[in-house]
MOPAC internal coordinates of N, CA, C and O (Angstrom, degrees):
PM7 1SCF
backbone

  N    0.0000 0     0.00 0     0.00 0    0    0    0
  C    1.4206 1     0.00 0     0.00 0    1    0    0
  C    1.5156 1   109.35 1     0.00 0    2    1    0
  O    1.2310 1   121.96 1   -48.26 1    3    2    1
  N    1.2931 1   113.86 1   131.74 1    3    2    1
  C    1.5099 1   110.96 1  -175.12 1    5    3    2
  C    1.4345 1   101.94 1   -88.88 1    6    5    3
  O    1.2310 1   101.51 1   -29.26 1    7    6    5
  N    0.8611 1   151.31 1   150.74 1    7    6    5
  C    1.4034 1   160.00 1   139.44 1    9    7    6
  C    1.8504 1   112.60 1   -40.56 1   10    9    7
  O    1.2310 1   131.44 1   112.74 1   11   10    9
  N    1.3097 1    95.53 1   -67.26 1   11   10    9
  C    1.5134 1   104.39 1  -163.65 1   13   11   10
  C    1.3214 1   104.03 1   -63.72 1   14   13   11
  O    1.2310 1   109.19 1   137.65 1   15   14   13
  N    1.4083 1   137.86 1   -42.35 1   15   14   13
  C    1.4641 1   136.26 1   168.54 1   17   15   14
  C    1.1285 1   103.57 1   -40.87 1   18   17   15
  O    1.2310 1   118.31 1   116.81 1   19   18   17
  N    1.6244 1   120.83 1   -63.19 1   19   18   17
  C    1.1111 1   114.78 1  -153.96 1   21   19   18
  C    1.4836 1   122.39 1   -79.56 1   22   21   19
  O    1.2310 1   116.57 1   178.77 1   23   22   21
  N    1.6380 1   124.12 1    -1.23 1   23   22   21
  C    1.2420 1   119.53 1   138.88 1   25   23   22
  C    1.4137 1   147.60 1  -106.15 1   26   25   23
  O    1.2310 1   133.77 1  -170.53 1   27   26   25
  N    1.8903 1    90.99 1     9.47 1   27   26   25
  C    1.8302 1    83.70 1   145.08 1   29   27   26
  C    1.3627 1   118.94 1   -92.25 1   30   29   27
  O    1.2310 1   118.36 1   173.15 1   31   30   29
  N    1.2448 1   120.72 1    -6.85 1   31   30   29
  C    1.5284 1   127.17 1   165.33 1   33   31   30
  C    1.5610 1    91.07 1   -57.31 1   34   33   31
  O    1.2310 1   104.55 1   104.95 1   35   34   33
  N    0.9412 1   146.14 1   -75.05 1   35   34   33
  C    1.5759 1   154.54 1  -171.73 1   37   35   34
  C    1.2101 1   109.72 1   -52.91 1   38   37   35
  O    1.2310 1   106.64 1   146.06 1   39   38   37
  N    1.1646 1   142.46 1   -33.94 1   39   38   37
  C    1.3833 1   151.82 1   178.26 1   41   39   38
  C    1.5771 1   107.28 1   -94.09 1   42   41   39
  O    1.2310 1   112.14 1   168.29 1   43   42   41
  N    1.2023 1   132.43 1   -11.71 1   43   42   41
  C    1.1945 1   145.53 1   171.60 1   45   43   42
  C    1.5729 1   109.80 1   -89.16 1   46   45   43
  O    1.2310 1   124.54 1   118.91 1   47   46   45
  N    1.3845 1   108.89 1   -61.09 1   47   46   45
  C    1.1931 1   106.51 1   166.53 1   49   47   46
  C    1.8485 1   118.63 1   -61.14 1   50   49   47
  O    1.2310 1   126.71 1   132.18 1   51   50   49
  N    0.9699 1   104.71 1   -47.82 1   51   50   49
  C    2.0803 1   110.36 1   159.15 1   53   51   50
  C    1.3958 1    86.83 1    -2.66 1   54   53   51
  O    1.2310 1   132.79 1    84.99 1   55   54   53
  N    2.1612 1    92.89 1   -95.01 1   55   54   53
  C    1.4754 1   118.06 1  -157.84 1   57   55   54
  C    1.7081 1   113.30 1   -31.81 1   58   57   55
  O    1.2310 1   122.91 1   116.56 1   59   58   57
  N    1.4606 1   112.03 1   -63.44 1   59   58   57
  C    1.1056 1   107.57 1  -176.65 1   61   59   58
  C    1.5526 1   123.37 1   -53.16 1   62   61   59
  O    1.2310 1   110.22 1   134.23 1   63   62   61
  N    1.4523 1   135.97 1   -45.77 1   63   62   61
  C    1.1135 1   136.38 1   159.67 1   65   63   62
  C    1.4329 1   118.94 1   -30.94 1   66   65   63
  O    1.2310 1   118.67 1   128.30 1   67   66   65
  N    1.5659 1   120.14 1   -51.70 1   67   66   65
  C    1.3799 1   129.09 1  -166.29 1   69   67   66
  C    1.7729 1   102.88 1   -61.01 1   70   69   67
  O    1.2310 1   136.67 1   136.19 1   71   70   69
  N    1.7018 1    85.32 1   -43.81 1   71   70   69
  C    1.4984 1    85.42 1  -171.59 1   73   71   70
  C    1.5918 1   115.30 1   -90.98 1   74   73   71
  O    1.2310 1   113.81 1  -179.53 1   75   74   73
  N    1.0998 1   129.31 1     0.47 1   75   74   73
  C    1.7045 1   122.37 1   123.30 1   77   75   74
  C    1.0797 1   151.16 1   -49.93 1   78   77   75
  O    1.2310 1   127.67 1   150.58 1   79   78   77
  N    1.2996 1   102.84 1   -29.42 1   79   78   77
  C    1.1901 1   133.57 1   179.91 1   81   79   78
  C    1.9161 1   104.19 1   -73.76 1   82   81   79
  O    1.2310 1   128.79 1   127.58 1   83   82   81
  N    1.2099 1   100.67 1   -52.42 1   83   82   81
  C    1.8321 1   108.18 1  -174.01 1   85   83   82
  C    1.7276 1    90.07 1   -69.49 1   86   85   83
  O    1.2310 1   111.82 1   137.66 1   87   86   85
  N    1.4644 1   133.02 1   -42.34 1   87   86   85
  C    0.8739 1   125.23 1  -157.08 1   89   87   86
  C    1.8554 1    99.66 1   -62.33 1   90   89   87
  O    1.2310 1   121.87 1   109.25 1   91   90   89
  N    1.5596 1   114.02 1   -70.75 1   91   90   89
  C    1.4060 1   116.44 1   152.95 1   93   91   90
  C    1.3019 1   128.22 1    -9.56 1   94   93   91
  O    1.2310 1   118.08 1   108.06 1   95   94   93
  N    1.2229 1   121.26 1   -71.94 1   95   94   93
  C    1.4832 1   136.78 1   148.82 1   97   95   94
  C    1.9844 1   114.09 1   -12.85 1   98   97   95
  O    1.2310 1   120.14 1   105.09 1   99   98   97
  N    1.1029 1   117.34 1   -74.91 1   99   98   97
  C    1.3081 1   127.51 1   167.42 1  101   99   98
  C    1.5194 1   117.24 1   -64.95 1  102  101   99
  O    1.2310 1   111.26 1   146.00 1  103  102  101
  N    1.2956 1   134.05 1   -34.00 1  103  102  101
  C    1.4857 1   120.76 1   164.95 1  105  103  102
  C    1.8743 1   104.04 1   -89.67 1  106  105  103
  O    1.2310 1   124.32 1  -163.68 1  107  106  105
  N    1.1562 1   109.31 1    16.32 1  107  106  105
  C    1.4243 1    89.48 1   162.68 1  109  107  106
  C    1.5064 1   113.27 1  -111.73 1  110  109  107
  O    1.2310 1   118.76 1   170.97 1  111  110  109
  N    2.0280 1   119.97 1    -9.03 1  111  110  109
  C    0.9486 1   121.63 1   175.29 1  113  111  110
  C    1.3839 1    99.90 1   -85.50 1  114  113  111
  O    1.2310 1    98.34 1  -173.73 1  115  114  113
  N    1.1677 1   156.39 1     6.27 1  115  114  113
  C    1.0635 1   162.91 1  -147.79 1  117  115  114
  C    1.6475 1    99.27 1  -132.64 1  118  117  115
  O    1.2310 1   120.44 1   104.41 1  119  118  117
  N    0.8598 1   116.76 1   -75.59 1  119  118  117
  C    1.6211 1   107.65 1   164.32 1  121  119  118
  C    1.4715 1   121.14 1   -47.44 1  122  121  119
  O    1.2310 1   127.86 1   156.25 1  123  122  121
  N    1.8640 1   102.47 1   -23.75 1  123  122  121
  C    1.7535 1    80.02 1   177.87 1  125  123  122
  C    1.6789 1   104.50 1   -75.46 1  126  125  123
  O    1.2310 1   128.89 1   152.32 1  127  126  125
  N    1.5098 1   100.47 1   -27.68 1  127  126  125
  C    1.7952 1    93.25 1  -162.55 1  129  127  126
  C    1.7071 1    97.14 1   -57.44 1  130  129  127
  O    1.2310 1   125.33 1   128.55 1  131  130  129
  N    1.5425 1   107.36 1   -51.45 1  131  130  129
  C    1.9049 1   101.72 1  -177.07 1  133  131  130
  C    1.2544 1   111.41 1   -37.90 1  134  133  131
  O    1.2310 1   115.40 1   135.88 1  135  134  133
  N    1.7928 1   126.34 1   -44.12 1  135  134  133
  C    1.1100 1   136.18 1  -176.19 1  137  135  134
  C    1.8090 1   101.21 1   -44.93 1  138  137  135
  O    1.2310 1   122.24 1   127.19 1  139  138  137
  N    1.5203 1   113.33 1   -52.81 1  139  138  137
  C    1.1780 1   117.80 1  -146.79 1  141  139  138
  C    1.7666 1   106.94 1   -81.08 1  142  141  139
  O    1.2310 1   129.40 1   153.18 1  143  142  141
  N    1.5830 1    99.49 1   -26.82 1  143  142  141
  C    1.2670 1   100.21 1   179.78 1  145  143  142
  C    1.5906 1   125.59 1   -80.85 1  146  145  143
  O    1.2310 1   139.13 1   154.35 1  147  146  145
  N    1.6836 1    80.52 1   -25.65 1  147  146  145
  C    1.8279 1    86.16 1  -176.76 1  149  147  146
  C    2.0439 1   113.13 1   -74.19 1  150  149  147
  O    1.2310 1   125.80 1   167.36 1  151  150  149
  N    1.7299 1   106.45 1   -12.64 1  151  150  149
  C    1.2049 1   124.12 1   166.27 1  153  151  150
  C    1.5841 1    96.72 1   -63.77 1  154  153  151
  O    1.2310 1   119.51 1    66.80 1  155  154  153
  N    1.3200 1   118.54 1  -113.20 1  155  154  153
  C    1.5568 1   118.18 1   172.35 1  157  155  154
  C    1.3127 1   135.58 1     0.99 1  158  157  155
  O    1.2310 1   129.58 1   158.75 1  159  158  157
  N    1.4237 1    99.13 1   -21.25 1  159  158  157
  C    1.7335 1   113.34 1   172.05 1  161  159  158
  C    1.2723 1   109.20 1   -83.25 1  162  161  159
  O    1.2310 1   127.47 1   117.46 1  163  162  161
  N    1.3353 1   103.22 1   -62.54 1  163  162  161
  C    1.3997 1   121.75 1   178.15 1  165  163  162
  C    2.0169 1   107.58 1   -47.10 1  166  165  163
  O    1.2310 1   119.90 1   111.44 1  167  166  165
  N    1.0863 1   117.80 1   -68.56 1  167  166  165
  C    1.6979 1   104.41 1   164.20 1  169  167  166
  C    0.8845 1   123.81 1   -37.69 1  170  169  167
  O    1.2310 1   112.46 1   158.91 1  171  170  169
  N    1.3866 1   131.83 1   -21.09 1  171  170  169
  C    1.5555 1   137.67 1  -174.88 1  173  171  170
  C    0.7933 1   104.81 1   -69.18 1  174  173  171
  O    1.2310 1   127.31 1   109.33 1  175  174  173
  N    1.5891 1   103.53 1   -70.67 1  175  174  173
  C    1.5276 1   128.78 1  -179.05 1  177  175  174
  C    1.9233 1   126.88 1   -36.02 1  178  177  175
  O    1.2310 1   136.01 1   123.27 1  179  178  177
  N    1.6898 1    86.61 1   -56.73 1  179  178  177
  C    1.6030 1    89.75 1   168.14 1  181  179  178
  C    1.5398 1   118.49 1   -87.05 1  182  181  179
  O    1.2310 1   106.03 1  -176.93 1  183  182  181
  N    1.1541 1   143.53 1     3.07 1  183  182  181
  C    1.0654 1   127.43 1  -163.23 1  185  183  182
  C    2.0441 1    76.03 1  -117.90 1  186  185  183
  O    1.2310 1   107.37 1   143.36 1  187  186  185
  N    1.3753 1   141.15 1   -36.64 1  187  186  185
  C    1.2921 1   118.47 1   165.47 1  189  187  186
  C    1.4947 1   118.34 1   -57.59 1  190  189  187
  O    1.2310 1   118.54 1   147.09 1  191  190  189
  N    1.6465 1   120.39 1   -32.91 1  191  190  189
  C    1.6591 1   112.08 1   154.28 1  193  191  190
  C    1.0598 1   139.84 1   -50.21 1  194  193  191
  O    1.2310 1   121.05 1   159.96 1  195  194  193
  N    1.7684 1   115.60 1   -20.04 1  195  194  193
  C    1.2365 1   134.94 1  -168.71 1  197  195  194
  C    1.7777 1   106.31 1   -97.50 1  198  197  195
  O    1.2310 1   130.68 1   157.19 1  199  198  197
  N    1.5066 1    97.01 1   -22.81 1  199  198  197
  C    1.6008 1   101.07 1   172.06 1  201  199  198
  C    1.3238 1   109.08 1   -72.25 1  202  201  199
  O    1.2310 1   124.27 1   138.15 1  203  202  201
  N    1.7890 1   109.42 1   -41.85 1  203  202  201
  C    1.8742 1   118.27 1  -157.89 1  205  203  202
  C    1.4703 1    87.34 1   -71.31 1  206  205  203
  O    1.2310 1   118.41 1   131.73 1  207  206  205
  N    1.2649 1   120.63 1   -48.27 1  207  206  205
  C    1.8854 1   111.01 1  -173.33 1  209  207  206
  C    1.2025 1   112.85 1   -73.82 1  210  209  207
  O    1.2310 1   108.47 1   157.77 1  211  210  209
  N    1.1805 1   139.16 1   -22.23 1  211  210  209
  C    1.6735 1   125.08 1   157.23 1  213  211  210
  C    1.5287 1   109.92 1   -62.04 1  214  213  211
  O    1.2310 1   117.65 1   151.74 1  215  214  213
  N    1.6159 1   122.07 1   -28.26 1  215  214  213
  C    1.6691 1   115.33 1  -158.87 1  217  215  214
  C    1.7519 1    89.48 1   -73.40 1  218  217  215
  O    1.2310 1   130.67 1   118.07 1  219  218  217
  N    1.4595 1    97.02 1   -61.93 1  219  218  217
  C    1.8363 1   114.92 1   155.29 1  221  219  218
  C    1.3022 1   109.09 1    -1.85 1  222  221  219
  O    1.2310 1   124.10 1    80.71 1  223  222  221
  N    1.5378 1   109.75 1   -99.29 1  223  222  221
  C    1.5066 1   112.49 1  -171.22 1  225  223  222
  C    1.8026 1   100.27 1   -56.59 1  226  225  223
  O    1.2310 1   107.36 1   138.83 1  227  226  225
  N    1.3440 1   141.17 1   -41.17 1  227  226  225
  C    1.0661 1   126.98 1  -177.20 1  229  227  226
  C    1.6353 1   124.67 1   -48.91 1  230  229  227
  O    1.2310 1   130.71 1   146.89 1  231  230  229
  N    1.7659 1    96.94 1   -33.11 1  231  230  229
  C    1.7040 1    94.26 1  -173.56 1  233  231  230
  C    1.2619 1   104.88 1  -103.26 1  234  233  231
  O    1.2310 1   112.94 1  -163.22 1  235  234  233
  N    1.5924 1   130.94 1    16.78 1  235  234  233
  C    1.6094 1   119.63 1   145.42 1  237  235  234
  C    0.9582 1   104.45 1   -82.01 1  238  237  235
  O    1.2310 1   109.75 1   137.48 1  239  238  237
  N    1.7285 1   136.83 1   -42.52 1  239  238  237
  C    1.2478 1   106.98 1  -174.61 1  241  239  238
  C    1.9281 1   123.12 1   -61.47 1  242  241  239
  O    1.2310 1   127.21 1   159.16 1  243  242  241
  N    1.5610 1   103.73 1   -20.84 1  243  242  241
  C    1.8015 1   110.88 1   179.33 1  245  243  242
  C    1.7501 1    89.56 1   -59.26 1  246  245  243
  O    1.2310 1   127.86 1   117.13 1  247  246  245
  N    1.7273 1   102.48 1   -62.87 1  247  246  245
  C    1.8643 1   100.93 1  -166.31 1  249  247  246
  C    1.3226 1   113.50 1   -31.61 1  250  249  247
  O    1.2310 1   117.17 1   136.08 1  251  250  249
  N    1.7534 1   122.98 1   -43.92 1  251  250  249
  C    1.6042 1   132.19 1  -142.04 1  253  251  250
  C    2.1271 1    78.41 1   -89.16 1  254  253  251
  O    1.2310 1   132.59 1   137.97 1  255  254  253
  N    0.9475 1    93.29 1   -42.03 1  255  254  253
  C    2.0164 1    80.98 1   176.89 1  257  255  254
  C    1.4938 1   124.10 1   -82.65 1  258  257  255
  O    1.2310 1   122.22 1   178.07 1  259  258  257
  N    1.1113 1   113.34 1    -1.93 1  259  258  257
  C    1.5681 1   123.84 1   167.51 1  261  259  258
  C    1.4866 1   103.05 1   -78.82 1  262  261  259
  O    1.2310 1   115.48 1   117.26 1  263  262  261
  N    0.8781 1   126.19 1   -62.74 1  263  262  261
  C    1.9198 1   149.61 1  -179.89 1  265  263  262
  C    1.3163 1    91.82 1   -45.70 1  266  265  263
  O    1.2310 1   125.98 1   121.04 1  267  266  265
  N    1.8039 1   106.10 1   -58.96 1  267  266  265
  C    1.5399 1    85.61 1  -173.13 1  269  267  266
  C    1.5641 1   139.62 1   -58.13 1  270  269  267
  O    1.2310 1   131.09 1   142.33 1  271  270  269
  N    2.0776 1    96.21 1   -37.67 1  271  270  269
  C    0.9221 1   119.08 1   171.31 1  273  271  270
  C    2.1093 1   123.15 1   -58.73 1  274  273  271
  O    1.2310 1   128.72 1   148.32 1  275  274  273
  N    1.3764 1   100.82 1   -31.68 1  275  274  273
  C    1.1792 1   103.26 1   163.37 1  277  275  274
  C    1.3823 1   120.75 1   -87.37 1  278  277  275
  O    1.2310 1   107.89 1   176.87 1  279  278  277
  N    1.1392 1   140.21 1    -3.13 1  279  278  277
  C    1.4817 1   139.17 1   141.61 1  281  279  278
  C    1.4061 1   125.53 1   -27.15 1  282  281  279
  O    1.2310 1   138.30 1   115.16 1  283  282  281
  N    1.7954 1    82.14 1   -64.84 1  283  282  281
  C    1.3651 1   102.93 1  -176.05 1  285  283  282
  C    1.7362 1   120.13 1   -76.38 1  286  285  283
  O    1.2310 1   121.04 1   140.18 1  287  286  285
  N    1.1640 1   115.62 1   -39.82 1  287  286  285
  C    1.4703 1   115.32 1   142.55 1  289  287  286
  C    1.5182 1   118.37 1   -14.49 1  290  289  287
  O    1.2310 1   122.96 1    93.18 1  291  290  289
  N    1.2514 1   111.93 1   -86.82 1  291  290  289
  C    1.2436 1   130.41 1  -170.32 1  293  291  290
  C    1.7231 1    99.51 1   -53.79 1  294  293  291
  O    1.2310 1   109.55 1   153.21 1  295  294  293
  N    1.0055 1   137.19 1   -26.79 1  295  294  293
  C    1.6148 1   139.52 1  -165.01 1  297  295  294
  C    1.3116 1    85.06 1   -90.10 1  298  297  295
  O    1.2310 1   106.86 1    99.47 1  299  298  297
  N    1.4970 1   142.06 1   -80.53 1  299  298  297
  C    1.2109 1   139.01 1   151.32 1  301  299  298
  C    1.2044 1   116.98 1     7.71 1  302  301  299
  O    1.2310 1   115.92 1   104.96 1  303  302  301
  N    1.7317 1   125.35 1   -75.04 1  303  302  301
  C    1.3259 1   124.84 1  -177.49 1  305  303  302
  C    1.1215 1   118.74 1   -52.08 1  306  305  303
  O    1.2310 1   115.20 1   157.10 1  307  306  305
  N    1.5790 1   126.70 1   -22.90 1  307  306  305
  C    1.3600 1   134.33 1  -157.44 1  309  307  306
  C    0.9052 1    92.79 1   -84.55 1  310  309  307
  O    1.2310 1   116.78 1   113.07 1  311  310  309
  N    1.9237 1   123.72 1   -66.93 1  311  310  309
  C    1.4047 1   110.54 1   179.44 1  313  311  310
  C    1.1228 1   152.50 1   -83.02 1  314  313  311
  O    1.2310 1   123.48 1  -155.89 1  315  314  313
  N    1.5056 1   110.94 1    24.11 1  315  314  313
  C    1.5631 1   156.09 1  -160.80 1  317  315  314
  C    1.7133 1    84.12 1  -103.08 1  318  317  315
  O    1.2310 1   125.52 1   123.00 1  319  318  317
  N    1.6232 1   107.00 1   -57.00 1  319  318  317
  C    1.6990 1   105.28 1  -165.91 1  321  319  318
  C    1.8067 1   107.62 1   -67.64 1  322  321  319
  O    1.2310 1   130.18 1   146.63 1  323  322  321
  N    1.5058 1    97.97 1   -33.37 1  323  322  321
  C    1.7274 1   111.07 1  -175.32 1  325  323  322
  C    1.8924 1    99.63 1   -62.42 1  326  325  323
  O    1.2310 1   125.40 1   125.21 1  327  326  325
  N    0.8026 1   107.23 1   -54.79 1  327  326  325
  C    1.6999 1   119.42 1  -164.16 1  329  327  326
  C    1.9146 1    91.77 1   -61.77 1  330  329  327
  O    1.2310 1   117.62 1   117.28 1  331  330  329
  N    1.5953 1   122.14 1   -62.72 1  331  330  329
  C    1.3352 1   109.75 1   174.08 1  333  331  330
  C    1.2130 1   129.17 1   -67.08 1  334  333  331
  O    1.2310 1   116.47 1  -169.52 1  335  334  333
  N    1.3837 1   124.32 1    10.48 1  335  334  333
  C    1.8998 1   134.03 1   173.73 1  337  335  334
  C    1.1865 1    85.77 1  -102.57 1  338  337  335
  O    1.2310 1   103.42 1   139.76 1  339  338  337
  N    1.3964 1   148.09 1   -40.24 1  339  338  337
  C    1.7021 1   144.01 1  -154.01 1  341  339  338
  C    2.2023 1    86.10 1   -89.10 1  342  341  339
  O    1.2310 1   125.88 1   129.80 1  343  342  341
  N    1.0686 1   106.31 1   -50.20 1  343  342  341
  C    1.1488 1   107.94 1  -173.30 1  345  343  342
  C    1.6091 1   121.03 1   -48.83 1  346  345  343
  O    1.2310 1   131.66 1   128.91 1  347  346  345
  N    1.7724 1    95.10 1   -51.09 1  347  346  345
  C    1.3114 1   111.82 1   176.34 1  349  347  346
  C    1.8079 1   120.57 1   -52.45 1  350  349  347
  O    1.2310 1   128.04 1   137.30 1  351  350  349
  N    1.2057 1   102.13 1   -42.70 1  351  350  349
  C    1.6202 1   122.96 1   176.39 1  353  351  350
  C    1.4345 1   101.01 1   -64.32 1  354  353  351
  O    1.2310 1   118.10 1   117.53 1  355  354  353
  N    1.2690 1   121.22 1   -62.47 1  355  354  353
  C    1.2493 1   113.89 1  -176.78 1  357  355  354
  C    1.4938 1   116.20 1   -78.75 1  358  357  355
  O    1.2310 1   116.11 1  -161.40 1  359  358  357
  N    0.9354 1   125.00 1    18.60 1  359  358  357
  C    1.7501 1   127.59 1   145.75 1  361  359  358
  C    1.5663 1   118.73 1   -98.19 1  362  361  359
  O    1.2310 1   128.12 1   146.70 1  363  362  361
  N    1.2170 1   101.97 1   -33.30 1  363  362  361
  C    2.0679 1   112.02 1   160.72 1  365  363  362
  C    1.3900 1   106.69 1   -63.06 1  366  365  363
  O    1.2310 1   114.31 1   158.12 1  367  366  365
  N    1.3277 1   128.37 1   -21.88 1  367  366  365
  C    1.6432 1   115.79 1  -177.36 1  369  367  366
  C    1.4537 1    95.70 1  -123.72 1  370  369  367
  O    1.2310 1   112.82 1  -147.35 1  371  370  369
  N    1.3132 1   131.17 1    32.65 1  371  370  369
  C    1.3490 1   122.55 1   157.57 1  373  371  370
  C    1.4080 1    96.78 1  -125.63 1  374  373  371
  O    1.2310 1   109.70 1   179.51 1  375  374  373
  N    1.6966 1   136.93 1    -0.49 1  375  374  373
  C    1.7072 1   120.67 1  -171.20 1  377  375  374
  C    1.6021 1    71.10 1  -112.10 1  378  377  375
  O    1.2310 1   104.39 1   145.94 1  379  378  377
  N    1.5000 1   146.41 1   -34.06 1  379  378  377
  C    1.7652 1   116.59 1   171.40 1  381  379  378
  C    1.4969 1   127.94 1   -56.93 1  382  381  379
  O    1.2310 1   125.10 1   145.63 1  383  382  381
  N    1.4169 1   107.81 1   -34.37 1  383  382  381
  C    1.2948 1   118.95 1  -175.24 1  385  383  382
  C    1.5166 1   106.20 1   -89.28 1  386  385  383
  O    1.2310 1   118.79 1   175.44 1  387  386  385
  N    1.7385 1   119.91 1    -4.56 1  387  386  385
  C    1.5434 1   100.35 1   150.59 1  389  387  386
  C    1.5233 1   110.96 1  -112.83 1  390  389  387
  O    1.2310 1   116.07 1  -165.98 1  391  390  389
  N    0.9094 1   125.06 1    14.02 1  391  390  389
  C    1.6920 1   129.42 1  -175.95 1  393  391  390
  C    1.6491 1    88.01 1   -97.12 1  394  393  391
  O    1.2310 1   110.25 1   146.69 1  395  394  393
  N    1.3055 1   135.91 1   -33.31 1  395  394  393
  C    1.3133 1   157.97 1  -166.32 1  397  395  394
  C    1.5935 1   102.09 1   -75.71 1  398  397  395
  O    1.2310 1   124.54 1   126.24 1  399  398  397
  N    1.4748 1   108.90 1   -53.76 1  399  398  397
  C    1.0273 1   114.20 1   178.11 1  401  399  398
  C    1.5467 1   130.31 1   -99.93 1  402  401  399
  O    1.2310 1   124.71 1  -175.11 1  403  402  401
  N    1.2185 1   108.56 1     4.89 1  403  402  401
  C    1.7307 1   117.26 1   169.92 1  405  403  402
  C    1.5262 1    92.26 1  -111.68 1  406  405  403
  O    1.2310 1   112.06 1   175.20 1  407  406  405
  N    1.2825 1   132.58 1    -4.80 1  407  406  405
  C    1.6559 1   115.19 1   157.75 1  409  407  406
  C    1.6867 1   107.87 1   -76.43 1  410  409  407
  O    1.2310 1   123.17 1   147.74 1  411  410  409
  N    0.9250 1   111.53 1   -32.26 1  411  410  409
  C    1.7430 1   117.28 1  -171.38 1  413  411  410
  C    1.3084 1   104.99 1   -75.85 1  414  413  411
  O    1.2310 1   123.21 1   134.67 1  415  414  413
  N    1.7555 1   111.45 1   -45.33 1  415  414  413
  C    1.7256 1   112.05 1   155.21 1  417  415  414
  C    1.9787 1   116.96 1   -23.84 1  418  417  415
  O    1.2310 1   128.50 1   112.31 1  419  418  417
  N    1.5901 1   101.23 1   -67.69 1  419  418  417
  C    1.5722 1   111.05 1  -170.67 1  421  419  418
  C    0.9552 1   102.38 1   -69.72 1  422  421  419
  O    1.2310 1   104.43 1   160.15 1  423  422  421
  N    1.4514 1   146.35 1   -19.85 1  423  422  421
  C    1.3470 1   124.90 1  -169.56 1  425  423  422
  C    1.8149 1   111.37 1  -112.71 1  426  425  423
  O    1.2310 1   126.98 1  -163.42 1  427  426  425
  N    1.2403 1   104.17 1    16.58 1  427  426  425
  C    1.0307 1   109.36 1   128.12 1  429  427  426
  C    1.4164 1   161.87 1  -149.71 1  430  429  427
  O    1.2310 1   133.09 1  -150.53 1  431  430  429
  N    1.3893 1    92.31 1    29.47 1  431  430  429
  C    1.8363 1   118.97 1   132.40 1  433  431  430
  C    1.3913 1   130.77 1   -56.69 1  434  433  431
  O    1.2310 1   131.13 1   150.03 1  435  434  433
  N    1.1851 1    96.12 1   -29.97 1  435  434  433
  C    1.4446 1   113.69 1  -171.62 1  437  435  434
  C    1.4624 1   112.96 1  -103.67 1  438  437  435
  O    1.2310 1   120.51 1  -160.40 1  439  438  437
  N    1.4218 1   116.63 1    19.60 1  439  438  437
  C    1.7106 1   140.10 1   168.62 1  441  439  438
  C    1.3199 1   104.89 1    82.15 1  442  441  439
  O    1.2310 1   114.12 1  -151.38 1  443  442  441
  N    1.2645 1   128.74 1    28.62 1  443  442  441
  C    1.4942 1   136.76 1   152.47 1  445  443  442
  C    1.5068 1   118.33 1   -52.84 1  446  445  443
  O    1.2310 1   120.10 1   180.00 1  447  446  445

């Protein structure tokens, strides 16, 4: 057994390890940065979901007051329509009761 072979065999093998080792070394800093970016994305990501579901829940609550507001509209219109049919009637029984009463005018002008 030689000695000296057998520790540049050992020192050979060293080198190569080390320099696997650095190689390892660099694809694992490299995966951490992917690690780090695909983190940072991900906060992006959910905390811009976390904006869209507040805008979300914000514009049902606008919808649920539009609806309401058009409810009430429409209740409005109804008695907007009730008040101009009551109106209408009571202009039909105020042009008889003067058509009623400017005939009673002529007839007795007219020796009534």
């Amino acid at each position: 057994m030689n000695v000296e072979r057998t520790i540049e065999f050992i020192l050979n093998a060293q080198a190569k390890a080390e320099i696997r080792m650095d190689k390892m070394d660099k694809r694992i800093d490299v995966i951490a940065k992917l690690l780090q970016q695909g983190m940072r994305i991900l906060v992006r990501v959910e905390t811009a979901q976390e904006r869209g579901e507040a805008a979300t829940a914000e514009l049902r609550k606008s919808q649920k007051r539009t609806d309401a507001a058009i409810a009430e509209l429409k209740e409005s219109q109804k008695r907007t329509d009730i008040k101009m049919a009551e109106l209408a009637q009571a202009q039909k029984e105020t042009q008889r009761s003067l058509k009623a009463f400017l005939d009673s005018m002529r007839h007795r002008r007219n020796g009534g």
